[in-house]
PQR file of N, CA, C, O and H, with PARSE charges and radii, in Angstrom:
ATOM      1  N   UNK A   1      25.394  -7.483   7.645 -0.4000 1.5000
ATOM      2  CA  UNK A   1      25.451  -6.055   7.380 -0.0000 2.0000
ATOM      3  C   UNK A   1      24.821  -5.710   6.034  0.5500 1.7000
ATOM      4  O   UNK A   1      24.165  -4.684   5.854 -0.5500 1.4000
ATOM      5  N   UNK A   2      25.129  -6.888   4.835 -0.4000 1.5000
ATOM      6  CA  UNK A   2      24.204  -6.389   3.834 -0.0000 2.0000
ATOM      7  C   UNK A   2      23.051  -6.443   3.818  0.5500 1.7000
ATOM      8  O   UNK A   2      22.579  -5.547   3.119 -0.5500 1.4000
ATOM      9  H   UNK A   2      25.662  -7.722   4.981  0.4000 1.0000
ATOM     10  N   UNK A   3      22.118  -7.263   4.391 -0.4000 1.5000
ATOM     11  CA  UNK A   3      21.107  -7.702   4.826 -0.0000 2.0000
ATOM     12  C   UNK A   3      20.504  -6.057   4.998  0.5500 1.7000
ATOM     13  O   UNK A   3      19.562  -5.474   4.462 -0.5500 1.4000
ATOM     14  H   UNK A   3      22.502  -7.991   4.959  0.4000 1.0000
ATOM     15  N   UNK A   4      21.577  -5.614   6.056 -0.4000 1.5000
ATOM     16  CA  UNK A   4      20.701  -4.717   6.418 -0.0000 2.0000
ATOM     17  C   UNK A   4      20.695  -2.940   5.668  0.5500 1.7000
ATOM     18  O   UNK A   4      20.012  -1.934   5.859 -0.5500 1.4000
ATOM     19  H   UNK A   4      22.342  -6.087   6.492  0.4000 1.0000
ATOM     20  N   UNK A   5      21.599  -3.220   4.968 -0.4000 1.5000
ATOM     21  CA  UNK A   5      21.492  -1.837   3.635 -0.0000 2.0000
ATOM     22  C   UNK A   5      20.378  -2.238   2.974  0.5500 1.7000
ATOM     23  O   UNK A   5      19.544  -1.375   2.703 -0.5500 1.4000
ATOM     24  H   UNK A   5      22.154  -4.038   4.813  0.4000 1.0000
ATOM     25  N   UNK A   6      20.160  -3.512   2.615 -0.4000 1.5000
ATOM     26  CA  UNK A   6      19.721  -4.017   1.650 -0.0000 2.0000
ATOM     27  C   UNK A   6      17.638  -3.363   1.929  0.5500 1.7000
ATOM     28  O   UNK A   6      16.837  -2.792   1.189 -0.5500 1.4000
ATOM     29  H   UNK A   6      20.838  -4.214   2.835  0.4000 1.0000
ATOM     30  N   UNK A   7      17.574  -3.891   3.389 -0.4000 1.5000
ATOM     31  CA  UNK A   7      16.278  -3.059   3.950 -0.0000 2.0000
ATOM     32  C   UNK A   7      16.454  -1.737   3.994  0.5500 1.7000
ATOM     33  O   UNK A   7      15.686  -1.111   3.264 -0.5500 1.4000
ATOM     34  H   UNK A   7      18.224  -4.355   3.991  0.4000 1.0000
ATOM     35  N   UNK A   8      17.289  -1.050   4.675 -0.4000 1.5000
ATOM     36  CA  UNK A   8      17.173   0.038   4.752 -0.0000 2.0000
ATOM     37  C   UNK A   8      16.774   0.880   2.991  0.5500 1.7000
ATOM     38  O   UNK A   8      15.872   1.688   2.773 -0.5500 1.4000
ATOM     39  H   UNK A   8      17.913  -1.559   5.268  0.4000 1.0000
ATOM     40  N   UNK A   9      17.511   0.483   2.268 -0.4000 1.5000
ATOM     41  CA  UNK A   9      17.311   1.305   1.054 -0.0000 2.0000
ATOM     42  C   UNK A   9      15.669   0.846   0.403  0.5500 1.7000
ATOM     43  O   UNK A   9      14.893   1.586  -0.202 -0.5500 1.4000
ATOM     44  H   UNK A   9      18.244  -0.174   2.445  0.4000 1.0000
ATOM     45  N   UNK A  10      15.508  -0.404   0.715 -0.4000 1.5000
ATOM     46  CA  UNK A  10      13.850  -0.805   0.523 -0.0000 2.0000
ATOM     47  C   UNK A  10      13.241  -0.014   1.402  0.5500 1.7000
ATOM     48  O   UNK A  10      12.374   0.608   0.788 -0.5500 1.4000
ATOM     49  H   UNK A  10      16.138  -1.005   1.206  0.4000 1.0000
ATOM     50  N   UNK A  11      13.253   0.252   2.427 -0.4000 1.5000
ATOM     51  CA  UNK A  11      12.130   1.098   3.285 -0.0000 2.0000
ATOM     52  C   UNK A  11      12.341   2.675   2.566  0.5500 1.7000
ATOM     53  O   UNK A  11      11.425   3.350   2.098 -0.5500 1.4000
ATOM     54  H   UNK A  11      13.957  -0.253   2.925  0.4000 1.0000
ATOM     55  N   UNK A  12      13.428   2.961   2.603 -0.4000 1.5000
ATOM     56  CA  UNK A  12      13.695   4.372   1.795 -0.0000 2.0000
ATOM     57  C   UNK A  12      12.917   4.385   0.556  0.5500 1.7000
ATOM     58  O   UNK A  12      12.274   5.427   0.429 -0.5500 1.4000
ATOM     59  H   UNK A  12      14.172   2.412   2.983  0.4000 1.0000
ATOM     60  N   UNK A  13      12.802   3.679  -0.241 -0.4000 1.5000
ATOM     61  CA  UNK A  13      12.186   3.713  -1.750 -0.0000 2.0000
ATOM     62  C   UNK A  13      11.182   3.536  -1.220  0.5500 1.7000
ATOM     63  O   UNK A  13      10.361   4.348  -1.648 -0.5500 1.4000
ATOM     64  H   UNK A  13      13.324   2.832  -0.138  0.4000 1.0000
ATOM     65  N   UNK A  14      10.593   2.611  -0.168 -0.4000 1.5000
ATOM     66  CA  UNK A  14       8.965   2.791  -0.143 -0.0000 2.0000
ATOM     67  C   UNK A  14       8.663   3.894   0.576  0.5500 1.7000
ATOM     68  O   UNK A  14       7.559   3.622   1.049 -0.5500 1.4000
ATOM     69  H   UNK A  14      11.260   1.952   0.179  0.4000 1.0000
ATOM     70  N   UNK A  15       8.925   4.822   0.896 -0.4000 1.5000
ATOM     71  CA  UNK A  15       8.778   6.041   2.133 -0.0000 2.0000
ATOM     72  C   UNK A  15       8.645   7.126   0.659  0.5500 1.7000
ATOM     73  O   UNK A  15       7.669   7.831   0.398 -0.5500 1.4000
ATOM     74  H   UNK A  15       9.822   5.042   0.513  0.4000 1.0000
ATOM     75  N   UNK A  16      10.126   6.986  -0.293 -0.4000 1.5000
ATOM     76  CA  UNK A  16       9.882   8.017  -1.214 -0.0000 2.0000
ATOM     77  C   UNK A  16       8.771   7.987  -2.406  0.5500 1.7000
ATOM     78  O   UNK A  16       8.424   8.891  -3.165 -0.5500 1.4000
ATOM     79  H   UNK A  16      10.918   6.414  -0.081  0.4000 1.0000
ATOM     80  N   UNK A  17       8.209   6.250  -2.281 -0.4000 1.5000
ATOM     81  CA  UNK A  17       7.148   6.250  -3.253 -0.0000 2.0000
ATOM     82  C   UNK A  17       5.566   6.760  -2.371  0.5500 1.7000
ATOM     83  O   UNK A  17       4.711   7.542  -2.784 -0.5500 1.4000
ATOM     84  H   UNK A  17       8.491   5.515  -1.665  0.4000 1.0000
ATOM     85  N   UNK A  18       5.585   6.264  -1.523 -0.4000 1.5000
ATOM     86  CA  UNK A  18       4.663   6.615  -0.388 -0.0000 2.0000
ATOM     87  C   UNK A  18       4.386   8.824  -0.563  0.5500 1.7000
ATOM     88  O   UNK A  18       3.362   9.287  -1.066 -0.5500 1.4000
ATOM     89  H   UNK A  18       6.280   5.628  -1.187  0.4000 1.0000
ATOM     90  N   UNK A  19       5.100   9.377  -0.227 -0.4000 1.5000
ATOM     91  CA  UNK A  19       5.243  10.494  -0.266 -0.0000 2.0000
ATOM     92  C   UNK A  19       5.013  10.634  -1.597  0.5500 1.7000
ATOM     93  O   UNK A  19       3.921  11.196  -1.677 -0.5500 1.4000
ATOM     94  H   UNK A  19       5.931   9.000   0.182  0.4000 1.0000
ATOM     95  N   UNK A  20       5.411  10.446  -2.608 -0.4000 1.5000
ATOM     96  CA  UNK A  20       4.968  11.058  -3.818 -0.0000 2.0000
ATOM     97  C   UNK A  20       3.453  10.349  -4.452  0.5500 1.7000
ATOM     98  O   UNK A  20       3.010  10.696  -5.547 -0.5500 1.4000
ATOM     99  H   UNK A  20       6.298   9.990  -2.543  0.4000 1.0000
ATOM    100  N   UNK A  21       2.808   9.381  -3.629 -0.4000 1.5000
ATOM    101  CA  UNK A  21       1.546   9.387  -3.914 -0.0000 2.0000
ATOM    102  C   UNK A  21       0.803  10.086  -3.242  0.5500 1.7000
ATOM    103  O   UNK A  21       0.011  10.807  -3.848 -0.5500 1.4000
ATOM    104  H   UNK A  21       3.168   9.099  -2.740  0.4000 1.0000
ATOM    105  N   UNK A  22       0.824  10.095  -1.739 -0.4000 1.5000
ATOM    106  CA  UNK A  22       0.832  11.599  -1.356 -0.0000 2.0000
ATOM    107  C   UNK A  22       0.495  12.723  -2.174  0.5500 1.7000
ATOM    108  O   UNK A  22      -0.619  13.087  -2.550 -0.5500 1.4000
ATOM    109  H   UNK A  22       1.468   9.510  -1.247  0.4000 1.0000
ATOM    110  N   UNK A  23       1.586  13.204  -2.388 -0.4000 1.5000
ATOM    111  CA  UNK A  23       1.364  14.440  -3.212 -0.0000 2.0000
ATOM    112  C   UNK A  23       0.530  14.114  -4.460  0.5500 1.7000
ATOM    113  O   UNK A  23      -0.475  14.824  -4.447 -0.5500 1.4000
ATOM    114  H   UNK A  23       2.492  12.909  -2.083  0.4000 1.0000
ATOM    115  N   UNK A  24       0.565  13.346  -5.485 -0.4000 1.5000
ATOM    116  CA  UNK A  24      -0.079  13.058  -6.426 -0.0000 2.0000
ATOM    117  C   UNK A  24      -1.740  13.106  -5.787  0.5500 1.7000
ATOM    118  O   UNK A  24      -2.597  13.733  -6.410 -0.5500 1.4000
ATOM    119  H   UNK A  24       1.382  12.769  -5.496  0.4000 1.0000
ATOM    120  N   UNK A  25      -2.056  12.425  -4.575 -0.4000 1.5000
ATOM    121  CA  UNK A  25      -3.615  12.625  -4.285 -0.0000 2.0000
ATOM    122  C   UNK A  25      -3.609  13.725  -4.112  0.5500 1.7000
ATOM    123  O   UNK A  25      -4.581  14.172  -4.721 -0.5500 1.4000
ATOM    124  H   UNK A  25      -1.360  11.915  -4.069  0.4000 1.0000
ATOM    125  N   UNK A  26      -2.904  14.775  -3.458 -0.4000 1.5000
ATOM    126  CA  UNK A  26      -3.280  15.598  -3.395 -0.0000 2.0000
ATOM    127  C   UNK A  26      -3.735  16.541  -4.245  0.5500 1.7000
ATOM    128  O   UNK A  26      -4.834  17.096  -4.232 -0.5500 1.4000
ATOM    129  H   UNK A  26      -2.115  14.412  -2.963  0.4000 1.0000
ATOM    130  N   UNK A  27      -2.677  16.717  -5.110 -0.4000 1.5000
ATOM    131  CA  UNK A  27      -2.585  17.134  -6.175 -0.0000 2.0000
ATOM    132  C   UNK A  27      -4.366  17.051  -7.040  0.5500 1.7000
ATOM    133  O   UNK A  27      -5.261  17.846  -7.329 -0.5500 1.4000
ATOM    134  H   UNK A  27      -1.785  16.266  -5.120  0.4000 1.0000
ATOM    135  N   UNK A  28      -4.052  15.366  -7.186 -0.4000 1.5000
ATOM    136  CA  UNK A  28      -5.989  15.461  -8.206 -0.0000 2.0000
ATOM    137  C   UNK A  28      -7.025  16.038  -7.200  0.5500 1.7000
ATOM    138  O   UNK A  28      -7.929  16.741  -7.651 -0.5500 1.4000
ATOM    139  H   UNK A  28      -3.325  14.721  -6.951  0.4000 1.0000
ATOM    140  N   UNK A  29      -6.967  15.837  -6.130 -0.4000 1.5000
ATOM    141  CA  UNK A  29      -8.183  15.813  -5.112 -0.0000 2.0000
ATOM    142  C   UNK A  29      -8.667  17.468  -5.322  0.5500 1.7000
ATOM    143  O   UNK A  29      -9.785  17.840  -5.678 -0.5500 1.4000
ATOM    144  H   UNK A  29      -6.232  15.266  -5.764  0.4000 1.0000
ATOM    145  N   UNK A  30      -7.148  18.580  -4.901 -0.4000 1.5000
ATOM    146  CA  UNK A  30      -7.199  19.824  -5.383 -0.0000 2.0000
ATOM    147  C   UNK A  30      -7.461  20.386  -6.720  0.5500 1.7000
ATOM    148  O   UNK A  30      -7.981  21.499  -6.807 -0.5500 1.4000
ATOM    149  H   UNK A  30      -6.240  18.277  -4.612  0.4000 1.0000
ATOM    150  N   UNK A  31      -7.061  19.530  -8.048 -0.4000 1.5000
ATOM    151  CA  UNK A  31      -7.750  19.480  -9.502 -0.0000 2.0000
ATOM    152  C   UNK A  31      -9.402  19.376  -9.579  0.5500 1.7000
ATOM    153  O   UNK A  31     -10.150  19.919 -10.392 -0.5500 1.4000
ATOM    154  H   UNK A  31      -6.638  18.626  -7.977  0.4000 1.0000
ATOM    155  N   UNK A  32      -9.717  18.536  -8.513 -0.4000 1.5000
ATOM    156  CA  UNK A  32     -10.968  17.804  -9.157 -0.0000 2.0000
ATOM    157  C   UNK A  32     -11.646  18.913  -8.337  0.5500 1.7000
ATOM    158  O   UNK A  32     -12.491  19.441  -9.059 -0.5500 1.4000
ATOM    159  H   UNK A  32      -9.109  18.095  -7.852  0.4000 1.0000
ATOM    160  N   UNK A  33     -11.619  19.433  -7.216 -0.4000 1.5000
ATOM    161  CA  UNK A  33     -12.747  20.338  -6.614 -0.0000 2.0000
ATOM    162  C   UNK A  33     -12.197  21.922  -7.028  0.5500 1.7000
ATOM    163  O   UNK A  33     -12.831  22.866  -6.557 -0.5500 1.4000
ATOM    164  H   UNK A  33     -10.932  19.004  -6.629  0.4000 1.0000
ATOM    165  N   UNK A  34     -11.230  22.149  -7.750 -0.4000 1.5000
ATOM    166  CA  UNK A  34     -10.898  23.439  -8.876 -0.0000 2.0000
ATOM    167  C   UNK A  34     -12.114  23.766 -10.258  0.5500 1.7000
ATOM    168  O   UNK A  34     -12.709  24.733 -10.735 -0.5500 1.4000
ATOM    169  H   UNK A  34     -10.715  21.383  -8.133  0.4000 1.0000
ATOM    170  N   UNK A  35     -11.979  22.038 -10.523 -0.4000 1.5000
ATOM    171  CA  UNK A  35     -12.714  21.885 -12.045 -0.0000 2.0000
ATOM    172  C   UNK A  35     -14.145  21.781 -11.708  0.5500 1.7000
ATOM    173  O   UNK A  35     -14.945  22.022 -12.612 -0.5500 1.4000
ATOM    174  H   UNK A  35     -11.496  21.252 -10.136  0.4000 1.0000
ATOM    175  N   UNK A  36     -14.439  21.565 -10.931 -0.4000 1.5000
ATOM    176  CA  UNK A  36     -15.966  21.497 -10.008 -0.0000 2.0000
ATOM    177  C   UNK A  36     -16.447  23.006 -10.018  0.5500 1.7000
ATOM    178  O   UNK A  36     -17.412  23.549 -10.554 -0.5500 1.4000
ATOM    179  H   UNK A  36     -13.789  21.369 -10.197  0.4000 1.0000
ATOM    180  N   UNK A  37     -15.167  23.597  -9.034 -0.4000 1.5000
ATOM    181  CA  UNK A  37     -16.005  25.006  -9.096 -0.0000 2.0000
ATOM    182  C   UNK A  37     -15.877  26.108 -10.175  0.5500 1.7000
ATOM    183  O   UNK A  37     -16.511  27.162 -10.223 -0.5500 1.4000
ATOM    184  H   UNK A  37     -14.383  23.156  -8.598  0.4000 1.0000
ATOM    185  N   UNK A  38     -15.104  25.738 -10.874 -0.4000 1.5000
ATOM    186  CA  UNK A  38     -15.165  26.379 -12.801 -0.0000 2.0000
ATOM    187  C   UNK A  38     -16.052  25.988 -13.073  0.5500 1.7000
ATOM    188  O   UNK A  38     -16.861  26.799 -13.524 -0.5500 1.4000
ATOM    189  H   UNK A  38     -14.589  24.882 -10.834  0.4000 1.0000
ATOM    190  N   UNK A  39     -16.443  24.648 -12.991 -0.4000 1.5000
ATOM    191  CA  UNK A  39     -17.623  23.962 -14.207 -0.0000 2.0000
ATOM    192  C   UNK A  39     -17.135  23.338 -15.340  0.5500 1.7000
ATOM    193  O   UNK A  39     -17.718  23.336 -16.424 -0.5500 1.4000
ATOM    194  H   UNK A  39     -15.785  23.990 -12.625  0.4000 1.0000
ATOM    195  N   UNK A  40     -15.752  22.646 -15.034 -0.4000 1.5000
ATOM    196  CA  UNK A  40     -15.137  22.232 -16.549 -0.0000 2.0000
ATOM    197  C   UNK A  40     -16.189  20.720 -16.777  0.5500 1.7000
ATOM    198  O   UNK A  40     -17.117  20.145 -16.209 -0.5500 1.4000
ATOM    199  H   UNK A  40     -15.279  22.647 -14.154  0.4000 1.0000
ATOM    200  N   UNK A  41     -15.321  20.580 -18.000 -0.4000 1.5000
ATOM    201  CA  UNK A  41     -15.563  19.344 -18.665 -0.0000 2.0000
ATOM    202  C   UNK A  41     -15.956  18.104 -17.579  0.5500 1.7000
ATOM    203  O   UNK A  41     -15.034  17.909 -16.787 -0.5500 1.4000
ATOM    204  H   UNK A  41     -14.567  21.047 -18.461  0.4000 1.0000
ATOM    205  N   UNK A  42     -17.195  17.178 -17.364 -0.4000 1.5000
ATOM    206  CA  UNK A  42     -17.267  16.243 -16.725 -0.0000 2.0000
ATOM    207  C   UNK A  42     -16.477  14.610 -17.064  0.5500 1.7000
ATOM    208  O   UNK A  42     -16.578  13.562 -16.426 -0.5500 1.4000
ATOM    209  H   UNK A  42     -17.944  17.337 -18.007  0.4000 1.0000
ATOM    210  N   UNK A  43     -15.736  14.901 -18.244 -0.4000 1.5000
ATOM    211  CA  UNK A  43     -15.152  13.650 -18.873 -0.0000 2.0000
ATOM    212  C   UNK A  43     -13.376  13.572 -17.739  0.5500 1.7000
ATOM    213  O   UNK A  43     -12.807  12.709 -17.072 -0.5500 1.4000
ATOM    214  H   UNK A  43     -15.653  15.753 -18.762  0.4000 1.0000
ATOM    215  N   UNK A  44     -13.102  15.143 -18.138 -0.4000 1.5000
ATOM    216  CA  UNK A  44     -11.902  15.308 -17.403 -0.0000 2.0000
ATOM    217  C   UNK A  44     -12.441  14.774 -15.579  0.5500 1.7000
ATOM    218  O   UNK A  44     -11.958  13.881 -14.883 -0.5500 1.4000
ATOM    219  H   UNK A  44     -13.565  15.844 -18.680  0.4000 1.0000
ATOM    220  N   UNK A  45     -13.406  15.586 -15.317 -0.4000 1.5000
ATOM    221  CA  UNK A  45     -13.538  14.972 -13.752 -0.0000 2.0000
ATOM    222  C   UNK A  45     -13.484  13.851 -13.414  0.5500 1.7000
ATOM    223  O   UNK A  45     -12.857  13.437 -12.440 -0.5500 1.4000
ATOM    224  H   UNK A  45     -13.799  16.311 -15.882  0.4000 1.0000
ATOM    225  N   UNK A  46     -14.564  12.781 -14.674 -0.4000 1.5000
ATOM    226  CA  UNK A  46     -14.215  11.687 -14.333 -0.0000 2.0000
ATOM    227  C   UNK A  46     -12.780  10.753 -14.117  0.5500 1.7000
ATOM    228  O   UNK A  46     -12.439   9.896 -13.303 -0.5500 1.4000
ATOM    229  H   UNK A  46     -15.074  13.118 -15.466  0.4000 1.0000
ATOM    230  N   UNK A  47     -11.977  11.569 -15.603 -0.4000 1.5000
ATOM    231  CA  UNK A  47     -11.211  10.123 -15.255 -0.0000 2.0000
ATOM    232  C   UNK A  47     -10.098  10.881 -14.142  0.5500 1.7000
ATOM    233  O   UNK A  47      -9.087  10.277 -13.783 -0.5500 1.4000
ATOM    234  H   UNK A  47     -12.254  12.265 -16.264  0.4000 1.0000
ATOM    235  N   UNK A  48     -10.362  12.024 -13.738 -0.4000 1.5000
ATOM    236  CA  UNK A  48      -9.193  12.156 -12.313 -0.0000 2.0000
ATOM    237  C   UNK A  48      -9.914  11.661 -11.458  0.5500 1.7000
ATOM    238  O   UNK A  48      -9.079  11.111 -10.740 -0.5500 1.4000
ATOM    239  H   UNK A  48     -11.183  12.514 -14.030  0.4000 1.0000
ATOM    240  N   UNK A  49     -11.251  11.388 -10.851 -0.4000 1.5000
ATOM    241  CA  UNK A  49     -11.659  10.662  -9.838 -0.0000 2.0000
ATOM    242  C   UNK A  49     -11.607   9.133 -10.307  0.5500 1.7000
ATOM    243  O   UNK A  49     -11.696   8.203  -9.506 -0.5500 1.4000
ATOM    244  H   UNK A  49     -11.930  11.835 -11.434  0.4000 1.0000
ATOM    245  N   UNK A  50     -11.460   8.974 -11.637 -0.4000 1.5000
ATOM    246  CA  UNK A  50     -10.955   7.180 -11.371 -0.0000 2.0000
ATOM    247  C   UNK A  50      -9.595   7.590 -10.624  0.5500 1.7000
ATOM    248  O   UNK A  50      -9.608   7.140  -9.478 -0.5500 1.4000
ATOM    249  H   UNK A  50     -11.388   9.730 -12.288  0.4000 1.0000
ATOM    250  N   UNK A  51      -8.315   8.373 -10.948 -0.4000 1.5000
ATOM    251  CA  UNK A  51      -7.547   8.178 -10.799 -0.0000 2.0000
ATOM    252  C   UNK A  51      -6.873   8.346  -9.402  0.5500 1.7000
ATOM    253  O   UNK A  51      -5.909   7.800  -8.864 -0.5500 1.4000
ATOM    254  H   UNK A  51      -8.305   8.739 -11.879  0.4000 1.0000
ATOM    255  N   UNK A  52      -7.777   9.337  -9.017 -0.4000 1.5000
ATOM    256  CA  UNK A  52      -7.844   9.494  -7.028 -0.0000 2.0000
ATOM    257  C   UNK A  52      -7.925   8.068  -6.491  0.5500 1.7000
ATOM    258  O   UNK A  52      -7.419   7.554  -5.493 -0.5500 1.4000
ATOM    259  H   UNK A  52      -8.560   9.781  -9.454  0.4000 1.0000
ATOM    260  N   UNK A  53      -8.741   7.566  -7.489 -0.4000 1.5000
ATOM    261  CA  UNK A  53      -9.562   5.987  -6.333 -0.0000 2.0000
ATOM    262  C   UNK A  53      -8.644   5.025  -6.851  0.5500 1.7000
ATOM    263  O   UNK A  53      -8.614   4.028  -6.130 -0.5500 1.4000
ATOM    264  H   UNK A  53      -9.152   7.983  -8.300  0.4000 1.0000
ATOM    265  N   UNK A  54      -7.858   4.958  -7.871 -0.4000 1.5000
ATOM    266  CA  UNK A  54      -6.966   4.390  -8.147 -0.0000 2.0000
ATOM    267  C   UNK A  54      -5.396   4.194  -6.937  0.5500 1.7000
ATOM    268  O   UNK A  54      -4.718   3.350  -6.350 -0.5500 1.4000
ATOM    269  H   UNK A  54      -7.882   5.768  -8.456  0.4000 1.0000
ATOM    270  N   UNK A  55      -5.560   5.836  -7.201 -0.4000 1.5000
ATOM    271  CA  UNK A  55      -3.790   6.223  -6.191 -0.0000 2.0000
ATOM    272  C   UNK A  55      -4.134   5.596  -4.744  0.5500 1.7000
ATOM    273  O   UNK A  55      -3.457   4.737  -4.180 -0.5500 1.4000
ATOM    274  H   UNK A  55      -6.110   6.521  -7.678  0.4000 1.0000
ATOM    275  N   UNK A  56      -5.647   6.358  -4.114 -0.4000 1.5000
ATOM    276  CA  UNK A  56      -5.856   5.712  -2.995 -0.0000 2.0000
ATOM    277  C   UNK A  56      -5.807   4.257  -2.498  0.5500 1.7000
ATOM    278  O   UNK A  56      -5.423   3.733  -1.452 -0.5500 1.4000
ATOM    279  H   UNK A  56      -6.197   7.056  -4.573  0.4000 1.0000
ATOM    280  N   UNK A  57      -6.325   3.818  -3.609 -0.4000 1.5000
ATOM    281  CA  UNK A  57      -5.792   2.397  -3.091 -0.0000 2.0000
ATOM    282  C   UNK A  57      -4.741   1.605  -2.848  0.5500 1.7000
ATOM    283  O   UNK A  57      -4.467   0.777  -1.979 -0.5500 1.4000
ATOM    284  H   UNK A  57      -6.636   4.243  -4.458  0.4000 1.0000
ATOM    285  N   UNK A  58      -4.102   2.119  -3.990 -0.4000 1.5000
ATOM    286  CA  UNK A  58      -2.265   1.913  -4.611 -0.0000 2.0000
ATOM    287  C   UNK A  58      -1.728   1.929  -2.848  0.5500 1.7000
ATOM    288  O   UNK A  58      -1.110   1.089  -2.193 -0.5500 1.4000
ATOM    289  H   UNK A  58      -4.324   2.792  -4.696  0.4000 1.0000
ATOM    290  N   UNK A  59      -2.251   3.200  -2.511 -0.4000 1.5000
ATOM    291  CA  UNK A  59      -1.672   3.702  -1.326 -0.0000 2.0000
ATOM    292  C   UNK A  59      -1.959   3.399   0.040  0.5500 1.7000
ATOM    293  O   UNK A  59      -1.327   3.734   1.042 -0.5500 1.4000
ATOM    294  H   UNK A  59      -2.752   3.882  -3.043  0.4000 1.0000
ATOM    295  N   UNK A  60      -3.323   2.509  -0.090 -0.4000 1.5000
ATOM    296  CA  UNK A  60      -3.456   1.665   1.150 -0.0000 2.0000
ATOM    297  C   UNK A  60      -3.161   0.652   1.294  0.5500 1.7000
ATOM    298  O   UNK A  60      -3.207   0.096   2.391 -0.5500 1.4000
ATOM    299  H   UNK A  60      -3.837   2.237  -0.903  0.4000 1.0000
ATOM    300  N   UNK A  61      -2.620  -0.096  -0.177 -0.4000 1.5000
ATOM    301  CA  UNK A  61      -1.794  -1.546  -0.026 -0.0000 2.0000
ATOM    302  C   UNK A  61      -0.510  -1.360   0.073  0.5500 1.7000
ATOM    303  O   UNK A  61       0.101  -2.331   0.519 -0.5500 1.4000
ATOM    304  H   UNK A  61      -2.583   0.356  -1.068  0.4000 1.0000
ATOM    305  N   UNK A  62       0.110  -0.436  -0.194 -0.4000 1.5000
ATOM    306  CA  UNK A  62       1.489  -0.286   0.439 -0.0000 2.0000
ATOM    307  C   UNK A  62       1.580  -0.117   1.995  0.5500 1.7000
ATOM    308  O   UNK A  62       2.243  -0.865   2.714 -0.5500 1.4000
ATOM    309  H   UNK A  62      -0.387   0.353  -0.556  0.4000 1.0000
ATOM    310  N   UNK A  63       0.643   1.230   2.548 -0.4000 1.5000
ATOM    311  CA  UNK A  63       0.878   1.262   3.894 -0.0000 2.0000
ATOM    312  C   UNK A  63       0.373   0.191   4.505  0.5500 1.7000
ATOM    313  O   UNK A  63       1.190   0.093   5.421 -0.5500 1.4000
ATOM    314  H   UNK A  63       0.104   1.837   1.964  0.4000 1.0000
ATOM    315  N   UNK A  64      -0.330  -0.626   4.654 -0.4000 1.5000
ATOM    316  CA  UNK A  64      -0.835  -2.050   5.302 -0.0000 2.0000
ATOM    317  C   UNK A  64       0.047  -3.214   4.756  0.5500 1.7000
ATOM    318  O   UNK A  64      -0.165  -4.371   5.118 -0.5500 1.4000
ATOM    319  H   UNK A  64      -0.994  -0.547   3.910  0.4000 1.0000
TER
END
């Protein structure tokens, strides 16, 4: 029986980290094509598209 709290609350923490990278891509993806169509700073664009390609990945080694 502990065995199995013990997963359940691991799948829960990965579901709630999962979802909040989620939102975090979303989040820059909607930053970065905001600052695009202002015309901001290209230093800021860059390092949120490191950080998109960062999360994205984060986020395909968890779900696989």
């Amino acid at each position: 029986m502990q065995i199995l709290t013990v997963k359940l609350k691991r799948q829960k923490r990965k579901a709630d980290h999962v979802k909040f990278l989620q939102e975090t891509i979303t989040e820059l993806n909607n930053g970065i094509v905001r600052d695009v169509i202002k015309g901001n700073d290209k230093l800021k664009l860059y390092n949120k598209a490191k950080l998109l390609k960062k999360y994205n990945r984060r986020l395909q080694l968890i779900l696989y």
